[in-house]
C-alpha positions, 0 to 999 in steps of 0.5 A: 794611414786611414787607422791613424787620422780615424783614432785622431779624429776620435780623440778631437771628438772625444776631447772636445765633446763632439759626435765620435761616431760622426768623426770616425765617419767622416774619415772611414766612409768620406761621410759629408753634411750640410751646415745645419746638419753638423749642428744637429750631430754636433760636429759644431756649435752653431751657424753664423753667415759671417765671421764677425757674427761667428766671434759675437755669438762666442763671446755671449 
């Protein structure tokens, strides 16, 4: 099972442009972050307090 979600987990990553070695971590060692460091390993685009500041910033 663990196989399976890490090889998903990889694909996301590769499909989306996103750390694949994060990926793989997360699922093989329960790897966690805090917010400002999944932007630094680009497991995400950006930081926003609200979803409304969130839908804004993607919209620039």
């Amino acid at each position: 099972m663990i196989e399976d979600v890490a090889a998903f987990a990889v694909l996301v990553a590769q499909q989306r442009g996103r750390n694949v070695e994060f990926a793989e971590d997360i699922v093989r060692e329960g790897r966690a972050v805090t917010a400002p460091e999944a932007v630094e390993l680009s497991a995400v685009d950006l930081l926003a307090a609200y979803l409304s500041r969130a839908v804004a910033r993607c919209r620039r």
